[in-house]
DRENTORKOL-3810 file (N, C-alpha, C; in nm, 4 decimals):
REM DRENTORKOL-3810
@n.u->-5.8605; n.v->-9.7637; n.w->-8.9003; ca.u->-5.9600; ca.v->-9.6749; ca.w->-8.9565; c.u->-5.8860; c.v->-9.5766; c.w->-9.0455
@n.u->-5.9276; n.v->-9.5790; n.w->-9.1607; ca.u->-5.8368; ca.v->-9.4349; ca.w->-9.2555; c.u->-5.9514; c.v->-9.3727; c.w->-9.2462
@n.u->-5.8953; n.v->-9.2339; n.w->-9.3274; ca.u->-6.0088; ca.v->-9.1465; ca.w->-9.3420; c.u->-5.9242; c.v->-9.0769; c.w->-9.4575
@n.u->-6.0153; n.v->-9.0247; n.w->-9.6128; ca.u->-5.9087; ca.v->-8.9638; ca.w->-9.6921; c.u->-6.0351; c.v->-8.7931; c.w->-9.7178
@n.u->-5.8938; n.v->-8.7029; n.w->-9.7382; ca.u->-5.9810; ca.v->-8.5814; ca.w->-9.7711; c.u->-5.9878; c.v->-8.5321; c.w->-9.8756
@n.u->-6.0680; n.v->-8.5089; n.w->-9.9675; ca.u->-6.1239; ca.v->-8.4866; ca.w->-10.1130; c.u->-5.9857; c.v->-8.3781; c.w->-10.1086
@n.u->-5.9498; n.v->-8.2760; n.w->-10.0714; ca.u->-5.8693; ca.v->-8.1831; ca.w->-10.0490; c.u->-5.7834; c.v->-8.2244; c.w->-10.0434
@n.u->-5.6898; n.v->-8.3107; n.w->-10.0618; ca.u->-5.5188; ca.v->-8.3284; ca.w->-9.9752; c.u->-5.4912; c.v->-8.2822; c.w->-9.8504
@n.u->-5.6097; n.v->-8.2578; n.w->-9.7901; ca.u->-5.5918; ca.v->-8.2746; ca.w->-9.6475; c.u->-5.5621; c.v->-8.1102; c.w->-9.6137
@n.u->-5.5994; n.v->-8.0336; n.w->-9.7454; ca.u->-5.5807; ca.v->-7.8427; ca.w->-9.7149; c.u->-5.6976; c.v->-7.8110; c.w->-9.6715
@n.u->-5.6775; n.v->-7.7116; n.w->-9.5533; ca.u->-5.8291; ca.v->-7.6594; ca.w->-9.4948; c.u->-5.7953; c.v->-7.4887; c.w->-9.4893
@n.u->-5.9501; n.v->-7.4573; n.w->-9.5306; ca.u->-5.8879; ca.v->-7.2912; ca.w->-9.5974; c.u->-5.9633; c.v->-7.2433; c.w->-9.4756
@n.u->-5.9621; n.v->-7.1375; n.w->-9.4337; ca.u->-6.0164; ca.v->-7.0491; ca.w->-9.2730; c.u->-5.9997; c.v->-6.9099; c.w->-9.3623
@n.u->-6.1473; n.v->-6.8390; n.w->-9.3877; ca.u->-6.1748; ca.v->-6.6911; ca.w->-9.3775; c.u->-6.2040; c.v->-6.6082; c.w->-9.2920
@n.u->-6.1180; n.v->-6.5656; n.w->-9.2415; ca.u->-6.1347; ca.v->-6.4681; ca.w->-9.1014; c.u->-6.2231; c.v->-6.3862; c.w->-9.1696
@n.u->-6.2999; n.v->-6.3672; n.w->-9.0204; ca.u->-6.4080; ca.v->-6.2832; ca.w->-9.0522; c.u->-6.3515; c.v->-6.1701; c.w->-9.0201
@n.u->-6.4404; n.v->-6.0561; n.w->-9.0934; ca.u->-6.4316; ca.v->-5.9181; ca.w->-9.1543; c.u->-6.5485; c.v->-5.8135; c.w->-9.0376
@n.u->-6.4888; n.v->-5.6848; n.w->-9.0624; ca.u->-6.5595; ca.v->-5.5895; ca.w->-8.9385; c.u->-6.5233; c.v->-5.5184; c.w->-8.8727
@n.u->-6.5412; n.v->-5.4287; n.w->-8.7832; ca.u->-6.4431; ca.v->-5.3415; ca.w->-8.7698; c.u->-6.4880; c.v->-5.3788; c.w->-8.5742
@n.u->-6.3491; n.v->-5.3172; n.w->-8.5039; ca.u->-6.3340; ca.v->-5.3156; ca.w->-8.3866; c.u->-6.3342; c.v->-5.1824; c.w->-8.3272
@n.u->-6.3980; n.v->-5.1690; n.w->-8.2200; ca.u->-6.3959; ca.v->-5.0353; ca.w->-8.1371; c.u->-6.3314; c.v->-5.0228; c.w->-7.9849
@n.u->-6.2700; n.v->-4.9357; n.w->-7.9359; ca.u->-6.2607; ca.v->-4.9838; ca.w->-7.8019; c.u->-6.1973; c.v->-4.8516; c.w->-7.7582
@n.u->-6.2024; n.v->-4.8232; n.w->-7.6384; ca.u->-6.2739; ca.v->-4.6828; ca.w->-7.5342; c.u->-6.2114; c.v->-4.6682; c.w->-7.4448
@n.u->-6.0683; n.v->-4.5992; n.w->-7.4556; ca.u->-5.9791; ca.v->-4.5622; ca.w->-7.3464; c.u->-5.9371; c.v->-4.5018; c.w->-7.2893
@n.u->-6.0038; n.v->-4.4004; n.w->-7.1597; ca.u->-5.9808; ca.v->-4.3107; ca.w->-7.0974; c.u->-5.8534; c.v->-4.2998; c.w->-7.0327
@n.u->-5.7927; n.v->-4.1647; n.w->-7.0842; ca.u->-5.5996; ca.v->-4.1058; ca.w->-7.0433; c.u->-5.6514; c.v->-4.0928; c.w->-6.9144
@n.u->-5.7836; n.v->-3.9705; n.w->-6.8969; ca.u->-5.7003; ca.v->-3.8410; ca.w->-6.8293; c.u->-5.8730; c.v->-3.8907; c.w->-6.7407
@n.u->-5.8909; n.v->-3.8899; n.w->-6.5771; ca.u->-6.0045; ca.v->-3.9696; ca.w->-6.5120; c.u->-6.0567; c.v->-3.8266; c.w->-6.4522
@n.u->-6.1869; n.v->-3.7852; n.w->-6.4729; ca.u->-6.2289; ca.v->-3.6977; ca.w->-6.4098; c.u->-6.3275; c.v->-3.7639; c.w->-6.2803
@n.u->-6.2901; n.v->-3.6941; n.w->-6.1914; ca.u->-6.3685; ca.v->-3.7499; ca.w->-6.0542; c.u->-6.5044; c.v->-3.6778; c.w->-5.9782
@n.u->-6.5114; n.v->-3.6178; n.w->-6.0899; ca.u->-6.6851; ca.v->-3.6071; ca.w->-6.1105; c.u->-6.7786; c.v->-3.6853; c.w->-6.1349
@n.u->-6.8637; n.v->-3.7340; n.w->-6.0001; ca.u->-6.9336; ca.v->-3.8642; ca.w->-6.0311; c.u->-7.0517; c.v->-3.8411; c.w->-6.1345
@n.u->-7.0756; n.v->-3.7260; n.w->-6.1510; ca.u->-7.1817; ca.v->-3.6891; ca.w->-6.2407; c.u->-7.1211; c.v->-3.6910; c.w->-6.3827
@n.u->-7.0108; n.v->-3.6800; n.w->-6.4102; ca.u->-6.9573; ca.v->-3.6719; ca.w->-6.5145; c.u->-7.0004; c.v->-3.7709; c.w->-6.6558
@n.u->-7.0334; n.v->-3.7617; n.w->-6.7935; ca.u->-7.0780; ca.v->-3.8815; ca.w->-6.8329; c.u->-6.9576; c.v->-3.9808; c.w->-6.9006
@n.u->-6.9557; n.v->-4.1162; n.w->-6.8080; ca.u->-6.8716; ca.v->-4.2085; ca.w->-6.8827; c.u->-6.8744; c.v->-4.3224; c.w->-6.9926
@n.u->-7.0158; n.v->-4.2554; n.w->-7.0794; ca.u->-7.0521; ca.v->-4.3621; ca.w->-7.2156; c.u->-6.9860; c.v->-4.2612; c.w->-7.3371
@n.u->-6.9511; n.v->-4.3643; n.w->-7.4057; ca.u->-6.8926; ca.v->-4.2698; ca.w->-7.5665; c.u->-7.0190; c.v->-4.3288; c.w->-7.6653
@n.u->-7.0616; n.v->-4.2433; n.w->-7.7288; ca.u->-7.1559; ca.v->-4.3009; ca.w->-7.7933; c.u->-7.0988; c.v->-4.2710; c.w->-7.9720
@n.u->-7.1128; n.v->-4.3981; n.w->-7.9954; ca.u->-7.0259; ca.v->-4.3802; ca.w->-8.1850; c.u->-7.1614; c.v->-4.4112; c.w->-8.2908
@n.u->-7.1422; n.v->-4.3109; n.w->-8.3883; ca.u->-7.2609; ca.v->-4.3567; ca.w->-8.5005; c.u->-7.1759; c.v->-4.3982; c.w->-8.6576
@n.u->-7.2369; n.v->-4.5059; n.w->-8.6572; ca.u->-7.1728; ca.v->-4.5328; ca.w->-8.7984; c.u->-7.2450; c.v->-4.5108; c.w->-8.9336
@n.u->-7.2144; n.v->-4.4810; n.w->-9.0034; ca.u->-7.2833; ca.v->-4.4303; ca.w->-9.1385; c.u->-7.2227; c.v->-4.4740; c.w->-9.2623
@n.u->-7.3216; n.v->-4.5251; n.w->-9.3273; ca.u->-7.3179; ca.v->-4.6155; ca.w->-9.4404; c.u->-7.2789; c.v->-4.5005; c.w->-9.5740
@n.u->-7.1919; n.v->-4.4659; n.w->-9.6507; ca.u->-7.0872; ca.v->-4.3295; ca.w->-9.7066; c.u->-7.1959; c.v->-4.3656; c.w->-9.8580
@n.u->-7.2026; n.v->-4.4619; n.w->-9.8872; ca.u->-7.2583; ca.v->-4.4683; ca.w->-10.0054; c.u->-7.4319; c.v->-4.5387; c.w->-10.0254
@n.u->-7.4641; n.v->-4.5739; n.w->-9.9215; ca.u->-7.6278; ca.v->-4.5643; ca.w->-9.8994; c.u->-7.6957; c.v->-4.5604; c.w->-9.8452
@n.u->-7.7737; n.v->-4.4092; n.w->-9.8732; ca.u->-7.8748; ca.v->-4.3280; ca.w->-9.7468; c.u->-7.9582; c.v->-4.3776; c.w->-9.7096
@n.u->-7.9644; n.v->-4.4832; n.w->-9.7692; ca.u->-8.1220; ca.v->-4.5864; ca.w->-9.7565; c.u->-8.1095; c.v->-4.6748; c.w->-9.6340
@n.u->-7.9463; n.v->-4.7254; n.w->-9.6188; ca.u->-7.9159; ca.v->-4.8717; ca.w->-9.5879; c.u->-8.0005; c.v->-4.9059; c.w->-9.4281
@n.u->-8.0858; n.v->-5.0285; n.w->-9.4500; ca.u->-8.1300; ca.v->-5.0906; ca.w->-9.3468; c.u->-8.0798; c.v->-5.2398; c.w->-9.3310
@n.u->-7.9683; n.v->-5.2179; n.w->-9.3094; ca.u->-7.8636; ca.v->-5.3596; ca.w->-9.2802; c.u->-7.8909; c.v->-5.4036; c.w->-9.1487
@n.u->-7.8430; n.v->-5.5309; n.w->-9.0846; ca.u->-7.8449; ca.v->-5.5616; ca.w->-8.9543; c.u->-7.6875; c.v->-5.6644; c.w->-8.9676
@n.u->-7.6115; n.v->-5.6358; n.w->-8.8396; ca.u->-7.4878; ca.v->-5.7162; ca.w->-8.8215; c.u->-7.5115; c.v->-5.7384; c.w->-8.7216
@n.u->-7.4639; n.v->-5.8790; n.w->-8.7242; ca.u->-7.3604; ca.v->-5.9823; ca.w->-8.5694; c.u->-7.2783; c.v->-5.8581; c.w->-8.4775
@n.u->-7.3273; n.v->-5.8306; n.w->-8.2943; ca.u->-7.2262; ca.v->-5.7621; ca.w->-8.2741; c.u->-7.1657; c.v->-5.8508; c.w->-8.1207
@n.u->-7.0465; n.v->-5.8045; n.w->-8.1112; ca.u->-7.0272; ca.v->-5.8891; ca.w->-7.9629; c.u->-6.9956; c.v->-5.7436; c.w->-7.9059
@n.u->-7.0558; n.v->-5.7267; n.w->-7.7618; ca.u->-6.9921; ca.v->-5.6286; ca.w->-7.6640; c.u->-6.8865; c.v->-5.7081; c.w->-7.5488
@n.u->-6.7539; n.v->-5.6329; n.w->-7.5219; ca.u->-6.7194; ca.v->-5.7389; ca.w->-7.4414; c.u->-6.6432; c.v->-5.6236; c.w->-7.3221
@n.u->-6.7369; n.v->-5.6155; n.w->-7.2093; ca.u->-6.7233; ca.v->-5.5301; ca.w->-7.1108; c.u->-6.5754; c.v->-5.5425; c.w->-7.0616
@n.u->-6.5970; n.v->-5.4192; n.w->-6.9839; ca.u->-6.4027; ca.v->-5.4057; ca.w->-6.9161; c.u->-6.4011; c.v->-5.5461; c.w->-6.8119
@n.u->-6.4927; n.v->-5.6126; n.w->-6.7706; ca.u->-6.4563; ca.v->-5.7310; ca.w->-6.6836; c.u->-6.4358; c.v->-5.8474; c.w->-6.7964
@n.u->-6.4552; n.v->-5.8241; n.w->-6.8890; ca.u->-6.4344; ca.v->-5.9912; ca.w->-6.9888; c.u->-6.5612; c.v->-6.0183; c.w->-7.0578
@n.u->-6.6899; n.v->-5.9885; n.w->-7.0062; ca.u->-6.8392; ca.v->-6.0377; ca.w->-6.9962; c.u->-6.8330; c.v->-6.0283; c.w->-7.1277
@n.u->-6.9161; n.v->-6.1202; n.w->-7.2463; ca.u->-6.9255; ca.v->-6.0721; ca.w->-7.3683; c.u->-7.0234; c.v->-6.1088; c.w->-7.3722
@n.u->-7.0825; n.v->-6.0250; n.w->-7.4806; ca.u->-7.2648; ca.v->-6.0282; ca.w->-7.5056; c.u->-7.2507; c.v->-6.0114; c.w->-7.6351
@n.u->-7.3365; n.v->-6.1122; n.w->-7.7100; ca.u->-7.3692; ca.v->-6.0612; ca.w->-7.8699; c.u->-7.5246; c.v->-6.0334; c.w->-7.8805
@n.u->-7.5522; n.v->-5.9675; n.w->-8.0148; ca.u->-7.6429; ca.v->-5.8967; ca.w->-8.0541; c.u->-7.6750; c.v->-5.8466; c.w->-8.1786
@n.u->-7.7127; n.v->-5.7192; n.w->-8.2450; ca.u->-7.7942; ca.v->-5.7244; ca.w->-8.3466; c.u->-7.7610; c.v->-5.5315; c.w->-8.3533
@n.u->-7.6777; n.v->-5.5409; n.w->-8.4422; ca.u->-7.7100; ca.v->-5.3290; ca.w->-8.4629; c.u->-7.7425; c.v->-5.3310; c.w->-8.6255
@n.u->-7.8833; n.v->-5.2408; n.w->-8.6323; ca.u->-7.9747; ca.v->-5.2263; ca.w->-8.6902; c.u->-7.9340; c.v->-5.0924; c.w->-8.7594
@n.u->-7.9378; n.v->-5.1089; n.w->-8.9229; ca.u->-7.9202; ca.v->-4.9534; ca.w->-8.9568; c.u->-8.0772; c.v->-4.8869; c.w->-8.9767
@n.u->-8.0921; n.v->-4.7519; n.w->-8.9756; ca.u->-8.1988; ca.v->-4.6915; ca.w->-9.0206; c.u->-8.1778; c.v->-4.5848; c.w->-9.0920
@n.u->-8.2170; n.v->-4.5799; n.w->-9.1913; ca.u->-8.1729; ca.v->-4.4632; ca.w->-9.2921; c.u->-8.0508; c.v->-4.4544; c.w->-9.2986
@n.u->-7.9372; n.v->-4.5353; n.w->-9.3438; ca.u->-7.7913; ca.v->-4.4869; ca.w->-9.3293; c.u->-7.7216; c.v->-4.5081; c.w->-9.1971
@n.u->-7.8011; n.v->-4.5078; n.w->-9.0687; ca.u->-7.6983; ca.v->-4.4920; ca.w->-8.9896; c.u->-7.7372; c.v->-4.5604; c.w->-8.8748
@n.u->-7.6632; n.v->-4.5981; n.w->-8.7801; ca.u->-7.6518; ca.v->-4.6924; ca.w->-8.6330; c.u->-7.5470; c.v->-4.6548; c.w->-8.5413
@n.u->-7.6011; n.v->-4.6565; n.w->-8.4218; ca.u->-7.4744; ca.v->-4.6399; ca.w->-8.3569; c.u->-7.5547; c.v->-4.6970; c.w->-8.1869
@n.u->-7.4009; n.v->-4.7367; n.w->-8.0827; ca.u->-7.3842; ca.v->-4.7753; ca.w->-7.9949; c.u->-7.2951; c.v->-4.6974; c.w->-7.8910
@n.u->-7.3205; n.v->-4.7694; n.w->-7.8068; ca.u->-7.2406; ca.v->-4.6964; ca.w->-7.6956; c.u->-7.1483; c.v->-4.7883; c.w->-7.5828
@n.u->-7.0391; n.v->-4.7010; n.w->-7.5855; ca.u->-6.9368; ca.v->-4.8360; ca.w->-7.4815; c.u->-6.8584; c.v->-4.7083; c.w->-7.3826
@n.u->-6.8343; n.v->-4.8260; n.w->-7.2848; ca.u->-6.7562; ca.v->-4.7161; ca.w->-7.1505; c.u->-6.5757; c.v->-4.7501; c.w->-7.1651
@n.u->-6.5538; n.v->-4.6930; n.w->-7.0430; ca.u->-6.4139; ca.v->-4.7207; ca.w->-7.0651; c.u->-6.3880; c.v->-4.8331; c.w->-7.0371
@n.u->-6.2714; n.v->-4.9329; n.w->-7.1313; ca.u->-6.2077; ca.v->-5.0238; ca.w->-7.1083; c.u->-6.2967; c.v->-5.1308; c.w->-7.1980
@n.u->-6.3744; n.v->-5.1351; n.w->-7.2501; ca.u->-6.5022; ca.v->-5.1957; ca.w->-7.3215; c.u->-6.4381; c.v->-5.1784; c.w->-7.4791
@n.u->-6.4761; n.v->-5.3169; n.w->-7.5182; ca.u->-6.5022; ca.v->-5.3126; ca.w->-7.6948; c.u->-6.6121; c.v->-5.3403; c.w->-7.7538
@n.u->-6.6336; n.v->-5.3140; n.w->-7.9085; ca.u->-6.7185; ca.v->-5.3518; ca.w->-7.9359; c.u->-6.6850; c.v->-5.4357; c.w->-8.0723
@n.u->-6.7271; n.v->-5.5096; n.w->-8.1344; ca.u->-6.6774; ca.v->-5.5701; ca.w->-8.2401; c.u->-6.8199; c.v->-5.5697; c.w->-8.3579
@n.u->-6.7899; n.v->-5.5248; n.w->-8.4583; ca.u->-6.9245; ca.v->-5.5125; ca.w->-8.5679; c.u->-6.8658; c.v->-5.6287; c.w->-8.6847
@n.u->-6.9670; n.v->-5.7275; n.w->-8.6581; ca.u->-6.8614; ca.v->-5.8404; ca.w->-8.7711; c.u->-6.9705; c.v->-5.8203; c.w->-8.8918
@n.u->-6.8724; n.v->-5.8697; n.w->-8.9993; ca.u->-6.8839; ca.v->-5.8458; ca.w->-9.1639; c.u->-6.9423; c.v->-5.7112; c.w->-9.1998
@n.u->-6.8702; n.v->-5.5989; n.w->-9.1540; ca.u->-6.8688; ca.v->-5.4901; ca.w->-9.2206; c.u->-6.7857; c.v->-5.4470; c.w->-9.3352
@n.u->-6.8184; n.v->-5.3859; n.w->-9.3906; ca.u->-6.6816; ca.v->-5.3357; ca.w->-9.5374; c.u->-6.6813; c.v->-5.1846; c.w->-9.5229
@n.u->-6.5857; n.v->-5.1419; n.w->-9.5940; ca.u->-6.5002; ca.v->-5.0013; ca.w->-9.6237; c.u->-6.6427; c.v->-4.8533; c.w->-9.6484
@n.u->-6.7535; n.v->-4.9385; n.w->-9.6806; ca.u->-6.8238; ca.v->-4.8357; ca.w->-9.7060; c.u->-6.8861; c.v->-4.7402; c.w->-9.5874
@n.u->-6.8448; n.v->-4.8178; n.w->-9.4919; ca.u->-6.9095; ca.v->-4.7176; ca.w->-9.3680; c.u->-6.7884; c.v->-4.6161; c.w->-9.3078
@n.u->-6.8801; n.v->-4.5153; n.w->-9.2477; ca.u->-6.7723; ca.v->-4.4124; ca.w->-9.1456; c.u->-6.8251; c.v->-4.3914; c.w->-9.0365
@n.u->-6.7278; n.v->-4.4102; n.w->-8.9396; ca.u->-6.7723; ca.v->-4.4373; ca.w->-8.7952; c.u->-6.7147; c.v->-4.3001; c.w->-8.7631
@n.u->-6.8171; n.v->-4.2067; n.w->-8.6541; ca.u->-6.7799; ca.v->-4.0384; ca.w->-8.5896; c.u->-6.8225; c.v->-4.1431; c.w->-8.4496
@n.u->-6.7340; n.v->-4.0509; n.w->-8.3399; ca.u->-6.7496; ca.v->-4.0452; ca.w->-8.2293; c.u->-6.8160; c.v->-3.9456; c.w->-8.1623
@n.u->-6.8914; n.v->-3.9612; n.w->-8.0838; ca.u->-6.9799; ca.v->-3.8476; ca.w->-8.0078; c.u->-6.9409; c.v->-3.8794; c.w->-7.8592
@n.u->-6.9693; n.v->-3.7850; n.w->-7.8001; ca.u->-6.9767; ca.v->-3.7780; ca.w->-7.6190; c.u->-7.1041; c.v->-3.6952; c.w->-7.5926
@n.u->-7.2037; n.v->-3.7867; n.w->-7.5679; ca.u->-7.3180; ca.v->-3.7259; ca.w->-7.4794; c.u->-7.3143; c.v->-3.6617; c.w->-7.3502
@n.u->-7.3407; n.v->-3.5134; n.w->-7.3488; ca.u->-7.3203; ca.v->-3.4359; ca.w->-7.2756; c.u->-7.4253; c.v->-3.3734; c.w->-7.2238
@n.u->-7.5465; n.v->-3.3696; n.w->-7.1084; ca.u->-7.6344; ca.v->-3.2810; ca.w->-7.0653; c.u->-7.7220; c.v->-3.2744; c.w->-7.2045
@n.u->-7.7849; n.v->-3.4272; n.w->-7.2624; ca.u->-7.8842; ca.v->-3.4478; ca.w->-7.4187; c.u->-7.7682; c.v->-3.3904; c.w->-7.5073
@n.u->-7.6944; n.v->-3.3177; n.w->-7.5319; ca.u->-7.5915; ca.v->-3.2642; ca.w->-7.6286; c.u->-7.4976; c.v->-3.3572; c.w->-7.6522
@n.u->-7.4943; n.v->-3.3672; n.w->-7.8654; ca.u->-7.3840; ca.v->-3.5055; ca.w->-7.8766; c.u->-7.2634; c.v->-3.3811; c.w->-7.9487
@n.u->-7.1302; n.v->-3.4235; n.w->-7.8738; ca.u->-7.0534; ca.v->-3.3473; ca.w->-7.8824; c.u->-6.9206; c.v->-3.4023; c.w->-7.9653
@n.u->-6.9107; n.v->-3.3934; n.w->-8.0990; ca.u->-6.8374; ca.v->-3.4561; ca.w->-8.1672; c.u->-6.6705; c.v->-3.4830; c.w->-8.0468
@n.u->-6.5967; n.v->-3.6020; n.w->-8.0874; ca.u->-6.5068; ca.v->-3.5840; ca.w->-7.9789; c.u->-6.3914; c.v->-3.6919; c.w->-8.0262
@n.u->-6.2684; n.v->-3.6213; n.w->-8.0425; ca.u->-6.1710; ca.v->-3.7367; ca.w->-8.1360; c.u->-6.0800; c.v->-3.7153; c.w->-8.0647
END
């Protein structure tokens, strides 16, 4: 059996594009009330309008991965991950800026 490839047999692979997040607590407070979600909003730098939707995978501190769907509205989207957790936003580009928040008692408390 042959088989011939229009190509010379070159196969091209475009890694996909997007940005990665991931949530790593130093210092462990043992306050069970304490809150352990980081909540991040991303914002589209050059359009206030943007109602985009991306591919997302969450992939919990045990391995578990879940994909899904983050939705912009007016410019902006955001999610939330705990410690040891990533998040992956595929085919994003340079035009967005991602702030970190820590939800605190309804209060989002910028936090870098």
């Amino acid at each position: 059996v042959g088989a011939v490839l229009g190509n010379n047999g070159r196969l091209v692979l475009t890694p996909a594009t997007g940005i990665k997040v991931t949530k790593t607590v130093e210092e462990v407070n043992t306050d069970p009330t304490a809150p352990t979600s980081f909540t991040f909003v991303v914002t589209n730098k050059t359009n206030a309008a943007d109602s985009s939707t991306y591919k997302t995978y969450h992939v919990a501190a045990n391995g578990t991965v879940t994909e899904g769907i983050i939705a912009f509205a007016n410019g902006t989207a955001s999610f939330s991950i705990k410690d040891g957790e990533k998040f992956y936003i595929s085919g994003m580009t340079d035009v967005y800026a991602l702030d970190l928040y820590r939800k605190i008692n309804g209060h989002s408390l910028p936090s870098i």
